[in-house]
C-alpha positions as CSV (number, residue, x, y, z in Angstrom):
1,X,29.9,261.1,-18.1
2,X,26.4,259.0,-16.9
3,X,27.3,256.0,-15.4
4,X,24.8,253.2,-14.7
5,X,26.8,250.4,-14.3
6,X,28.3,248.6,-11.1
7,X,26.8,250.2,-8.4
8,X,23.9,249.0,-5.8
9,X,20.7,250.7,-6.0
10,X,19.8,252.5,-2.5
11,X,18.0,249.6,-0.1
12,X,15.0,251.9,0.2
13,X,14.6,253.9,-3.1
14,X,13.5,257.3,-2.5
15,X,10.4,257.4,-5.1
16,X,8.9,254.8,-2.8
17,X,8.6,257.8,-0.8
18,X,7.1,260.2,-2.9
19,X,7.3,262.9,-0.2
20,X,10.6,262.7,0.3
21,X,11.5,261.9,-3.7
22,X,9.5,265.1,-5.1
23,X,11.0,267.3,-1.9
24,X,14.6,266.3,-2.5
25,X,14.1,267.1,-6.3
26,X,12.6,270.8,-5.4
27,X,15.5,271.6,-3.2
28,X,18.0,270.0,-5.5
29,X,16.6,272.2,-8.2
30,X,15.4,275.0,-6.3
31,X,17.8,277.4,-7.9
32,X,17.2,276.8,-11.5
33,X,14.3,278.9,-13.3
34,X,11.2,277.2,-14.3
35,X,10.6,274.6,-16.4
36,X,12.9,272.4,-14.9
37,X,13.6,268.9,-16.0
38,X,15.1,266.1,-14.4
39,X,16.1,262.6,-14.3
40,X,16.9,261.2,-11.2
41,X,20.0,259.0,-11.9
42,X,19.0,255.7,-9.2
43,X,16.0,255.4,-11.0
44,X,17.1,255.4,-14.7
45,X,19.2,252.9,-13.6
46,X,16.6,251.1,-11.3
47,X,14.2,251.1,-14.4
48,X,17.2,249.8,-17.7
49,X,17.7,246.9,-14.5
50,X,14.0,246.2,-14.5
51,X,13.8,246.0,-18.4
52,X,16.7,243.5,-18.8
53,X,15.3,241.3,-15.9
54,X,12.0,241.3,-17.2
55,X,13.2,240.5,-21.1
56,X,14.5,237.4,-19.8
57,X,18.0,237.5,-21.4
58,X,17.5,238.0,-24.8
59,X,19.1,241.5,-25.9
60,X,17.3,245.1,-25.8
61,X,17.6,247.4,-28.5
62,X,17.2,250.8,-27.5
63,X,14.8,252.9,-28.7
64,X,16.1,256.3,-29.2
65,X,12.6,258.3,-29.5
66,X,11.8,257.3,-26.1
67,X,14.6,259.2,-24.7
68,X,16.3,261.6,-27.5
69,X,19.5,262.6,-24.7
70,X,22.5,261.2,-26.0
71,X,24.2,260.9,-22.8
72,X,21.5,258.3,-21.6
73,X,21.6,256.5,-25.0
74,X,25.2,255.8,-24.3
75,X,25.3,255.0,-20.6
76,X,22.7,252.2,-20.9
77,X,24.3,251.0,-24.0
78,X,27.7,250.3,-22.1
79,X,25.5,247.7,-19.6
80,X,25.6,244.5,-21.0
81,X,22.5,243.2,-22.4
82,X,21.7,246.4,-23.8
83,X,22.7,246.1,-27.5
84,X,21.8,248.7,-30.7
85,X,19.3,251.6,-31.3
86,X,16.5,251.8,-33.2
87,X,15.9,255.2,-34.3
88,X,13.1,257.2,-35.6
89,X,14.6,258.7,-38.8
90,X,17.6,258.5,-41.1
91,X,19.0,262.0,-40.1
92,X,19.0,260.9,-36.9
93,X,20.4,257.5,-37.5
94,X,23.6,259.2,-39.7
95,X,24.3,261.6,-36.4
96,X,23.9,259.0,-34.0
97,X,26.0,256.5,-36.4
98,X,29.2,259.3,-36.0
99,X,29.6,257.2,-32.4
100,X,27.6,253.6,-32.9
101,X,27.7,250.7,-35.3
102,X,24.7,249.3,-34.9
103,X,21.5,251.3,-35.8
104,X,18.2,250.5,-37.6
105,X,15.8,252.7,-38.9
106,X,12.2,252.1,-37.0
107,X,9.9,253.5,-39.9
108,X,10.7,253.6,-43.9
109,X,12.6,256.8,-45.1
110,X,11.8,259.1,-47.7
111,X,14.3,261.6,-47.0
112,X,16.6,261.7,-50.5
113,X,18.8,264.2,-48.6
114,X,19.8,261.8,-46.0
115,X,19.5,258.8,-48.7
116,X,22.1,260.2,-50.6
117,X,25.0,260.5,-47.2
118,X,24.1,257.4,-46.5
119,X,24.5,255.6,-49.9
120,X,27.9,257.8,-50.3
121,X,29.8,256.5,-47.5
122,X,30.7,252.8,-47.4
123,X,31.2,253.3,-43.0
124,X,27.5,254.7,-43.0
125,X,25.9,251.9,-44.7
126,X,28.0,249.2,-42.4
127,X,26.4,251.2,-39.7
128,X,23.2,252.2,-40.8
129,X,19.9,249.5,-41.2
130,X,17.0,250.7,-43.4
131,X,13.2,249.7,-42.5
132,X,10.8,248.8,-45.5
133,X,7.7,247.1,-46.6
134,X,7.0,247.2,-50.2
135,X,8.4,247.5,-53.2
136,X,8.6,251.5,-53.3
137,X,10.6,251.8,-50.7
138,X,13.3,249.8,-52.9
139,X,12.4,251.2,-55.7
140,X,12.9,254.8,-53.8
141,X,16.3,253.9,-52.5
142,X,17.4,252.5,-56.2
143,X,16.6,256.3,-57.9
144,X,18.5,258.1,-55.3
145,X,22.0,256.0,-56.0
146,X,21.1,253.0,-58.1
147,X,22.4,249.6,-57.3
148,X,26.4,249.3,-58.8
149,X,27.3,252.8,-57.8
150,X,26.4,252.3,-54.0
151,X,27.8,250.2,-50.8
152,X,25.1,247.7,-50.5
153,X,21.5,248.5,-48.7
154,X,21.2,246.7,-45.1
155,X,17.4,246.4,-45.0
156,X,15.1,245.2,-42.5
157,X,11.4,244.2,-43.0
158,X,8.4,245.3,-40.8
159,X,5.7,243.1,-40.5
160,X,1.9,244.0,-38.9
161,X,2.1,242.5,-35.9
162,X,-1.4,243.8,-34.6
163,X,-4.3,241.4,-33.9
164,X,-7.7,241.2,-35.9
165,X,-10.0,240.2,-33.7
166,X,-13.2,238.7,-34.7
167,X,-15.9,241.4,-34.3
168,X,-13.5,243.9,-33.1
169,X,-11.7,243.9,-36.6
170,X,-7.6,245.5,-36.6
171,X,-6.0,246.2,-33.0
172,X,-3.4,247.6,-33.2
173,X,-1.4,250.0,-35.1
174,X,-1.3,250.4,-38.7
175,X,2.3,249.7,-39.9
176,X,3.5,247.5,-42.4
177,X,0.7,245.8,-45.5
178,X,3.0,242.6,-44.5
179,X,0.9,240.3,-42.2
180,X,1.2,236.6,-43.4
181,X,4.1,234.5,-43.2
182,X,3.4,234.3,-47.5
183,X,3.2,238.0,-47.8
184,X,7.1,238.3,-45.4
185,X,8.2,235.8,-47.7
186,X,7.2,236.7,-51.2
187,X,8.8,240.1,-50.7
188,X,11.9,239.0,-48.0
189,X,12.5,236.9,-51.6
190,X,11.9,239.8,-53.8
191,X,14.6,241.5,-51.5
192,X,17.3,238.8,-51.8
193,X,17.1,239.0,-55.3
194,X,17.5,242.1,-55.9
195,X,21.1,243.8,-56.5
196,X,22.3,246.0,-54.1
197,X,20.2,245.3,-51.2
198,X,20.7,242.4,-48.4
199,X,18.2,241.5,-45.6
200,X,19.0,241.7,-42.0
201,X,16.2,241.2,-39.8
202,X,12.6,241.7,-38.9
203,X,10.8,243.4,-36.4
204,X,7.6,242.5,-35.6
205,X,5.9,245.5,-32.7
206,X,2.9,244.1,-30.9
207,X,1.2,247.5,-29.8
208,X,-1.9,246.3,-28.8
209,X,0.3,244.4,-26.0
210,X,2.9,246.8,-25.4
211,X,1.5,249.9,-25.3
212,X,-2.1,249.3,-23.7
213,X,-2.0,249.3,-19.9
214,X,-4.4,246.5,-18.4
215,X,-4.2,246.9,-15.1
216,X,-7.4,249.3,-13.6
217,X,-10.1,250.5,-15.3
218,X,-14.1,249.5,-17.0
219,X,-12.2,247.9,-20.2
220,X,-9.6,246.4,-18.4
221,X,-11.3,242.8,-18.0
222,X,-11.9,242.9,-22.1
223,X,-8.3,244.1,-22.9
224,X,-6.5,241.1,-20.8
225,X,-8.8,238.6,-22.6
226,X,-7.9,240.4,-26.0
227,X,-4.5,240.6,-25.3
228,X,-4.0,237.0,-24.2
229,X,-5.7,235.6,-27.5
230,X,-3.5,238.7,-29.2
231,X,-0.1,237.1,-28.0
232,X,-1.3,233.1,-28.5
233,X,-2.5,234.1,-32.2
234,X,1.1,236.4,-33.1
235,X,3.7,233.5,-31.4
236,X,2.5,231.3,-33.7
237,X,2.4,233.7,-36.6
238,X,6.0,234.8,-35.9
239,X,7.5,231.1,-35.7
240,X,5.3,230.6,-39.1
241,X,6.8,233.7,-40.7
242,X,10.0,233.4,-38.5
243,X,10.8,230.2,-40.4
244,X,9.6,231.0,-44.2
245,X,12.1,233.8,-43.9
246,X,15.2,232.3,-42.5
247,X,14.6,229.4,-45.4
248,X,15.4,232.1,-47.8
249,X,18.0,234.6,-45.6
250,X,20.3,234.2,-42.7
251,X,19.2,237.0,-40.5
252,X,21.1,239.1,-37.9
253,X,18.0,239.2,-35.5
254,X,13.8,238.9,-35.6
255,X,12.7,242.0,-33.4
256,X,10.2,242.2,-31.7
257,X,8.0,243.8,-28.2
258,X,8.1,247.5,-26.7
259,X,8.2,248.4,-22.6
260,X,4.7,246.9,-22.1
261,X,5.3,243.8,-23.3
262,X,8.6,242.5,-22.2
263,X,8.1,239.0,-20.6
264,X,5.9,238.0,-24.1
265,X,8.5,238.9,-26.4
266,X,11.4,237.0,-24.2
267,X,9.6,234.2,-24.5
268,X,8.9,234.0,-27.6
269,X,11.7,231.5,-29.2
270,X,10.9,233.1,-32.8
271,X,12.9,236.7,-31.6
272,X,16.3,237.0,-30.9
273,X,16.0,240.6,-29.7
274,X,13.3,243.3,-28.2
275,X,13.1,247.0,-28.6
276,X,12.3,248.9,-25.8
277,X,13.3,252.7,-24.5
278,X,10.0,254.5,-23.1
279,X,10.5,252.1,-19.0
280,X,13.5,254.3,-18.8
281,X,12.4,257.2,-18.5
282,X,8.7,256.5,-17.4
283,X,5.9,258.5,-18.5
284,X,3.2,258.4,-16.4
285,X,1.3,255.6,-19.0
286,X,3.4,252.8,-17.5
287,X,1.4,253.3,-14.5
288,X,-1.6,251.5,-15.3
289,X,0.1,247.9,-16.0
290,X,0.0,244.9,-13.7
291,X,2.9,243.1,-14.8
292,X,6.1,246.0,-13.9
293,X,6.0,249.3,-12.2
294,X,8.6,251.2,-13.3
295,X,10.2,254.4,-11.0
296,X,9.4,257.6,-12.2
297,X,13.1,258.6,-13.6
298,X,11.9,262.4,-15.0
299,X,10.0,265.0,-14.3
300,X,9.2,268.6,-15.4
301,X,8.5,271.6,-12.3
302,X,6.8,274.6,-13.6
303,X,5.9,277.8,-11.3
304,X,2.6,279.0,-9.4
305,X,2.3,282.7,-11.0
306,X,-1.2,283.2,-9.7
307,X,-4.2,282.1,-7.7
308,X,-7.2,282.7,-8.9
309,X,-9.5,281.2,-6.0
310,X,-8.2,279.8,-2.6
311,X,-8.6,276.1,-3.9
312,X,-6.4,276.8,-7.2
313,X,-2.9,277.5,-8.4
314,X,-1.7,277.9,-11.9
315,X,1.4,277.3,-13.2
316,X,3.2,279.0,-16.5
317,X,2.8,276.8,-19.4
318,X,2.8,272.4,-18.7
319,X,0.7,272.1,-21.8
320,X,3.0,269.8,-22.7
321,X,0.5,267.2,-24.3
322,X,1.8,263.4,-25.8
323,X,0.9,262.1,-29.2
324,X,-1.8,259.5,-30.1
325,X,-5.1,259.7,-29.4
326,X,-6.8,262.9,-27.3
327,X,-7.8,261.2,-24.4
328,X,-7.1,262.4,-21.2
329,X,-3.8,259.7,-20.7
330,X,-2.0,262.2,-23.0
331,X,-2.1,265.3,-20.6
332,X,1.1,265.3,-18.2
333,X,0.0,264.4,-14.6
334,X,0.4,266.9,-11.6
335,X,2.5,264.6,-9.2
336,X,3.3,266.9,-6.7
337,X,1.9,268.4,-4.3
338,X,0.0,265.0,-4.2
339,X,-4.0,265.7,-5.2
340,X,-3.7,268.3,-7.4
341,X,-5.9,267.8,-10.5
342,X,-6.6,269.7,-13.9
343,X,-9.9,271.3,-14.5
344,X,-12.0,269.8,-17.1
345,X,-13.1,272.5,-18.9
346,X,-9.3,274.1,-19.5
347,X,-7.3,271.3,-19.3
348,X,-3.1,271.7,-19.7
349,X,-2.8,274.8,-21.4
350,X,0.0,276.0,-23.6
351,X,0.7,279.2,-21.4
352,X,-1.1,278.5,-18.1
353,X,-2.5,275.8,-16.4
354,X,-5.0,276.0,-13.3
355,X,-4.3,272.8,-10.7
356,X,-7.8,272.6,-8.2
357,X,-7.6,270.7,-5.4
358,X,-7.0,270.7,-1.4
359,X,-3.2,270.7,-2.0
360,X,-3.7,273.6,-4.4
361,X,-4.9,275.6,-1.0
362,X,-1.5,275.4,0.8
363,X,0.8,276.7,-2.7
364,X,1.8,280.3,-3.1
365,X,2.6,282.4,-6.0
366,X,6.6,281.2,-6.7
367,X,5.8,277.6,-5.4
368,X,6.6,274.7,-7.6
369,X,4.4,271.7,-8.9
370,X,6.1,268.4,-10.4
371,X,3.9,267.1,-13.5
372,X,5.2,263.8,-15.5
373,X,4.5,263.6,-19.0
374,X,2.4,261.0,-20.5
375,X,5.4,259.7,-22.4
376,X,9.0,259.2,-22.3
377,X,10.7,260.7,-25.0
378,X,8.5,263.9,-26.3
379,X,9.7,266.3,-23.6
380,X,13.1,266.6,-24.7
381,X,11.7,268.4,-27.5
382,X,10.5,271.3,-25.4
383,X,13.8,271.5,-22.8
384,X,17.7,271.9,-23.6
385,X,18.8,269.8,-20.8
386,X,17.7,267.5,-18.0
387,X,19.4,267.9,-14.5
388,X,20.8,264.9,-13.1
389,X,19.9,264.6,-10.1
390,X,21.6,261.7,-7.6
391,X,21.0,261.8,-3.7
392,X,19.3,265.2,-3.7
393,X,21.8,267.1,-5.8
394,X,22.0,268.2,-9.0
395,X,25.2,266.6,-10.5
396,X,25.1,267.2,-14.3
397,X,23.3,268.6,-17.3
398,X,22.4,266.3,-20.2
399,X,21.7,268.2,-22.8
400,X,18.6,266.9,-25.1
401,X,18.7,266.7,-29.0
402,X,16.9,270.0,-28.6
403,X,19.6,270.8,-26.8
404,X,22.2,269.9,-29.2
405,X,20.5,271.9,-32.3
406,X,18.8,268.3,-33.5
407,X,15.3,268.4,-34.5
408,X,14.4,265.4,-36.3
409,X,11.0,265.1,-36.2
């Protein structure tokens, strides 16, 4: 079992030496075929430490797309401050509830299949949080089991949390049609009124904070002065709509924030919880913030098979490219040998990819390279397992939902 809890972090962590980190990772895995993934156990642990510091004490729901292993779902769960998942659909949420109590739904359901489970067992439903935003979604939930023949619907409202900026227009991304404190309340009352549904929470992302790094780069000096009139404009909008709600429910918690944005959202008196899940694991898009830094828990080796030209090596496959826009933050990142680089014009490639560079001159057919992916939780759809790895040795196999015959989305 992964355990993250009561023991030290090393004095010197090893990925503050990258030569020594990305070597003891090749010879820990050396004799396991390509692709290899791993997550190198001080520095999950160094990275759920970071989040809870940096949170400032107010609880962290875990975000279950960001990670998709169940073995690290439940070790960080177990440290304290660490409380409830948010997952990314209702199949998912009805496995995952078979061993928690306290998961919400991130994005509105349409899935009648897994409506009907959870409207047919009473333990489900206790478990079991729905997100919605209009009136359909109700109205959806009511012609799968209608209201008198069902365990009541725990529901939880999304609201837009994104900024619109004058001349810039919606920042962002497009969620919820709720923005205004009268638009949460007019339907959080339409909610309450209605039989066989009762209102939990809210959760409130702020994505143009928490998932846009600011730290290098020619937009960098616009996006801080976006982002700091972002978060004075949405603390007062969450206190206004904060307020208007909890006048017509008691609420279990108002959540709010993501990885990127942790400090904000624990300061903000209107939420009583944040979601995060991507600083765990670490894709290579945390690098670019200024305010955390978090240690770069995984990593996926793939194989030299060939040399075209003295100054380049390409690997099988590591075409392993994140979601969201096509920019080039979405290809995984060769991270060792150190200065290896993708070639424009091909890119990661689904079967091969050529690495140029001076470092490229010294690898040999059978040699590995260590790539992070953009983002946390997207390559356990491509592996069955992640190696632990802990002081240079590989010392257990997590297998992924992949892994497990899960495919959720």
């Amino acid at each position: 079992m992964l355990d993250l809890i009561d023991e030290q972090s090393p004095d010197r962590p090893a990925w503050q030496d990258p030569a020594r980190y990305w070597r003891g990772l090749s010879e820990a895995t050396a004799h396991l075929p390509a692709p290899v993934a791993v997550i190198e156990r001080d520095a999950l642990r160094h990275n759920a430490m970071d989040l809870l510091v940096r949170s400032g004490g107010i609880p962290i729901r875990v975000a279950s797309k960001s990670v998709r292993v169940r073995a690290v779902l439940d070790a960080v769960l177990r440290i304290p401050g660490f409380r409830g998942i948010l997952a990314f659909t209702l199949a998912e949420a009805l496995w995952l509830a078979e061993t928690h109590d306290d998961i919400v739904v991130g994005y509105p359901t349409v899935d009648r299949a897994a409506l009907q489970r959870l409207l047919a067992d009473e333990r489900l439903a206790s478990r079991v949080a729905l997100m919605v935003d209009s009136t359909e979604h109700l109205d959806l939930i009511d012609s799968v089991v209608p209201a008198g023949s069902r365990p009541e619907v725990r529901v939880v409202i999304d609201v837009d949390a994104s900024y619109r900026a004058p001349g810039l227009g919606h920042l962002g991304v497009r969620r919820s049609p709720l923005f205004t404190a009268a638009d949460v309340a007019g339907f959080a009352a339409e909610v309450v009124e209605r039989p066989g549904f009762r209102l939990i929470g809210l959760q409130m992302y702020e994505a143009q904070i928490a998932g846009q790094p600011d730290a290098a780069g020619p937009d960098a000096p616009v996006i801080r002065i976006v982002q700091a009139r972002s978060r004075d404009e949405l603390r007062v909008r969450r206190a206004q709509i904060s307020t208007a709600v909890l006048e017509i429910a008691p609420l279990e918690f108002i959540n709010g924030g993501g990885t990127g944005s942790l400090e904000f959202t624990g300061s903000d008196e209107a939420i009583t919880e944040a979601t995060a899940g991507s600083g765990l694991l670490a894709g290579h898009l945390f690098d670019g913030y200024r305010s955390f830094r978090p240690a770069p828990a995984t990593a996926i080796a793939f194989d030299v098979v060939r040399k075209p030209t003295a100054d380049i090596a390409t690997v099988l496959g590591g075409g392993w490219i994140a979601s969201g826009p096509a920019l080039a933050s979405r290809q995984p990142l060769p991270s060792w040998p150190a200065g290896l680089r993708t070639l424009p014009r091909e890119a990661a490639g689904e079967v091969q990819t050529p690495l140029q560079g001076e470092a490229a001159r010294a690898l040999a057919v059978g040699d590995r390279v260590w790539f992070r992916h953009s983002k946390s939780g997207e390559p356990a759809e491509r592996v069955e397992s992640y190696h632990l790895v802990r002081d240079g040795v590989v010392v257990d196999e997590l297998p992924t939902y992949r892994g497990e015959g899960k495919a959720f989305l």
